[in-house]
N, C-alpha and C positions, 0 to 999 in steps of 0.2 A: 531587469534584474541586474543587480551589479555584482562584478564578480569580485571575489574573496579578498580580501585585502592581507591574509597570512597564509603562511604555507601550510600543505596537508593535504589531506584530500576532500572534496564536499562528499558530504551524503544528503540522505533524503528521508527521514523520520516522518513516517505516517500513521497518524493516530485513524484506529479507527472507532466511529460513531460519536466525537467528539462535535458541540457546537454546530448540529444540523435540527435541532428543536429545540425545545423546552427543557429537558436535560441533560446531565454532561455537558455543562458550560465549562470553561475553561478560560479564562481570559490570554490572551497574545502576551502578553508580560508574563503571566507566568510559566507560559510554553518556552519562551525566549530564557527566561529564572533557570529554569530547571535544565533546560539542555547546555546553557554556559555553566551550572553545576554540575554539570558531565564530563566537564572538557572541550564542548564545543564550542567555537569561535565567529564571528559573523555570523550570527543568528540571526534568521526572518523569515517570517510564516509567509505562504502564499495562498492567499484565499483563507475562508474563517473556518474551515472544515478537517484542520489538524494536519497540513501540510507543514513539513518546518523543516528549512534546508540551514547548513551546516556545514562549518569544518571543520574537522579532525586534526589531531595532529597526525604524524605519517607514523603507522603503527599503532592507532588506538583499536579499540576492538567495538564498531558501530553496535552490534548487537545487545553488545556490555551496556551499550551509550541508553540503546533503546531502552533497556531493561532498568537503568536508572532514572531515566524521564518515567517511564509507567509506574516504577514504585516512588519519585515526589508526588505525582498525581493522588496515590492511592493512601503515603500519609497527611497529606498535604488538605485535601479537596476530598479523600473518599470516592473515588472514581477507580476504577479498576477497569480500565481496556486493555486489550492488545495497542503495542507500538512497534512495528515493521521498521525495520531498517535496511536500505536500499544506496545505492547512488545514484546521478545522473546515465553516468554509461550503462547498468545493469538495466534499466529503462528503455535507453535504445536498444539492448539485445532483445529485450519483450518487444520492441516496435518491430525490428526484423521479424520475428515467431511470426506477428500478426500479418505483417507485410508478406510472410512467405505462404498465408492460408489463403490468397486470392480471392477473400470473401470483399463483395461489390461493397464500395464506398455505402457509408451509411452515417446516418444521424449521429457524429461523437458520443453525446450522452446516451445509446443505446447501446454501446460496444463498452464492455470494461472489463479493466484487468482487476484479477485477483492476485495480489503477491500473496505469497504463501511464507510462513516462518520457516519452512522446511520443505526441502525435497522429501514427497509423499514415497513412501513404500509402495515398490512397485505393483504389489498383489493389492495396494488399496488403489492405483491410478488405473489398473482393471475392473474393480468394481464401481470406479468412479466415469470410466468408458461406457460399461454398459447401464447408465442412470438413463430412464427415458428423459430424454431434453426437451421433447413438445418440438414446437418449431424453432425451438434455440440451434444455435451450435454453439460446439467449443471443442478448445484445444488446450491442453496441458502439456507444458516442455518445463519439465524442472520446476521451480518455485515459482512459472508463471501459469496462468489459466485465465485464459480471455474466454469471455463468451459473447458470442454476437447475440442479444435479443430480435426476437422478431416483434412483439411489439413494445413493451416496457420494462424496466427493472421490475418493478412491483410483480408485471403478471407474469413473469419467471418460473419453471418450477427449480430451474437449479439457483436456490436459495443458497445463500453464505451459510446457515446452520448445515441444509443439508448434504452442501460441498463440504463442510467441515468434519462433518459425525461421518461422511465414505471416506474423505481421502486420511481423516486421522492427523491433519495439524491445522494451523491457526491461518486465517488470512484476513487481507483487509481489502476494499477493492475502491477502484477509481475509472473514473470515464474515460474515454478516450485523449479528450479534450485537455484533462488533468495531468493525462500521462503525458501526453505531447509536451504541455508546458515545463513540467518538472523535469523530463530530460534537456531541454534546452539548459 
């Protein structure tokens, strides 16, 4: 990955459920279109799954950025997701979180974060405690929420709807593998 060639700051826009089947396609040019319609600068997606790093100028508002890439999307294409906005450091502080739960090395794509659009209300990150996990775990610090699976994403029961309808806001989630990359 090359780095920026203008001043600002990078971020880290993550679309979620973009371009992993048959619908919500999206093409790479028009992810690239729309976030330089934002303000963003050096634009380039990493992997075809709605990663798209970025940089700001110093004082823009990412969130704002996000929220404009997800409404070209939605006149543009008719697609309506969430788009998380993030940076590379905010990434490493969720790799610390993970790194401080001393859970045994495991299969990257088995371990993934959930960014959250918001710090959950705390009487919802209690009722999102007591969710029976199966043999999952997880951990919640702020807008992150990793969970380690025991055996796959699919046979989960803390499902993204169901994280989403306890803790009461939006999130998008990523492997491990994904996360390591994009804070790099």
């Amino acid at each position: 990955m090359a780095a920026p060639t203008t001043l600002g700051d990078v971020h880290v826009l993550l679309w979620r459920g973009i371009n992993v089947g048959a619908h919500r396609r999206i093409p790479k040019v028009d992810l690239i279109r729309w976030a330089e319609q934002a303000g963003g600068t050096d634009v380039r997606t990493v992997q075809a799954s709605g990663n798209v790093i970025l940089t700001l100028p110093a004082g823009a508002d990412p969130a704002a950025v996000a929220a404009s890439v997800a409404a070209a999307a939605r006149a543009e294409r008719d697609i309506d997701v969430p788009v998380m906005a993030t940076s590379p450091a905010e990434l490493r502080e969720a790799l610390a979180v993970l790194e401080a739960q001393g859970w045994p090395e495991q299969e990257p794509k088995a371990v993934q974060l959930t960014l959250l659009d918001a710090v959950p209300d705390p009487s919802r990150a209690v009722a999102f405690a007591a969710l029976d996990p199966g043999e999952d775990r997880a951990v919640l610090v702020g807008r992150f929420l990793w969970i380690r699976h025991a055996t796959t994403v699919r046979d989960s029961p803390l499902t993204l709807t169901r994280i989403e309808r306890t803790l009461g806001v939006v999130g998008t989630a990523r492997n491990l593998a994904t996360v390591r990359m994009l804070a790099s």
